[in-house]
Each structure stands twice: as C-alpha cells, then as structure tokens.
C-alpha positions in Angstrom: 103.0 111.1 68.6 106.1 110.3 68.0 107.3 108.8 64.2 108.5 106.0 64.7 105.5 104.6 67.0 104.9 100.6 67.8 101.1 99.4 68.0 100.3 97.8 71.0 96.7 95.9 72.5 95.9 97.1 75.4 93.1 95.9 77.5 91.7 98.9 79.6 89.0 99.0 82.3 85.7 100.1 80.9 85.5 102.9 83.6 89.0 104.2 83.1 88.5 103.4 79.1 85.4 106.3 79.1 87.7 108.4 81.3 90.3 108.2 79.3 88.2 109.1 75.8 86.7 112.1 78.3 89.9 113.7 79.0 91.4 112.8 75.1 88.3 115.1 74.2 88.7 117.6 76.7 92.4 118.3 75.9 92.4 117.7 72.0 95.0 115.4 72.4 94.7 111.3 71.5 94.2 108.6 74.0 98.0 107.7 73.0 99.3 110.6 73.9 98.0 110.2 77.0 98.8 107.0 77.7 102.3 107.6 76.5 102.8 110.4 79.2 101.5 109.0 82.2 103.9 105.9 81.1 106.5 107.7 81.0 105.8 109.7 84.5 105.5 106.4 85.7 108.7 105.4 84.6 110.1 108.3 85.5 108.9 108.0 88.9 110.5 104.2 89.5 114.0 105.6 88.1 113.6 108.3 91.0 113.2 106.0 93.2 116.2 103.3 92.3 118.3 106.2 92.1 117.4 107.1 95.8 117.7 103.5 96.8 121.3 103.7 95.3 122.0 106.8 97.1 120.8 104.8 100.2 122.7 102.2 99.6 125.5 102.5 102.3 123.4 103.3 105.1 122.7 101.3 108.0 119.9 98.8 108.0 117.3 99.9 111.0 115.0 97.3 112.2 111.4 98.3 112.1 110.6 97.5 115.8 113.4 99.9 116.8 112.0 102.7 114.5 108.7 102.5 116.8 110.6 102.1 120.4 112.6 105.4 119.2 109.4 106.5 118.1 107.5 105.9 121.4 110.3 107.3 124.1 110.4 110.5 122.3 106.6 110.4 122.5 105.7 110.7 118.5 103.7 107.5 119.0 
C-alpha cells in the first residue's frame, strides 16, 4: 500500500464484504489493496472512455431510429 495512504469508511455489502475477505486470503494481499486496484481499473476504464468520446467528438450525430431502418434494409434486423 502505498505511504502516504488516506483512511476512508466504507460501507460494503455483506456478500461482497465475505468475498472480498475470501479473495484478500486467497491472494495474501489486504482488502485495500484490492479495493485500491479495482478503483483504479475503474477509473482507468471511465478515462478510456472520455478519451474516446473526445476522439468522437466531430462526428456526425445519427439518430437512433435511422441506425435500425439502415439496420433493417440491409437485413441485420
């Protein structure tokens, strides 16, 4: 864990609480560390996805109901 670590309260669901000990156990690592990592996957995975939005940006906008009709007449619906 890293040094300079904050303490935080964090309620968990009882189910996902006993999975969490489970795996900690499993994988002789702490419940932080684990916690910390899928966090930071998380945020990892939203700052993927703004980027691609970004990259997106200048695109045109397609309306939904012509995504199906283009869908349909080339028969993929």
């Amino acid at each position: 864990m890293a040094q300079l670590s904050k303490r935080a309260t964090v309620y968990l669901d009882p189910d996902i609480h006993r999975a969490l000990k489970i795996k900690a156990a499993a994988t002789s690592r702490s419940m932080s560390e684990l916690i910390n990592e899928a966090i930071r996957l998380s945020l990892a995975e939203d700052a993927e996805d703004l980027a691609a939005f970004e990259e997106r940006a200048d695109e045109p906008l397609i309306a939904f109901e012509d995504v199906l009709k283009e869908l349909k007449r080339h028969g993929r619906l």
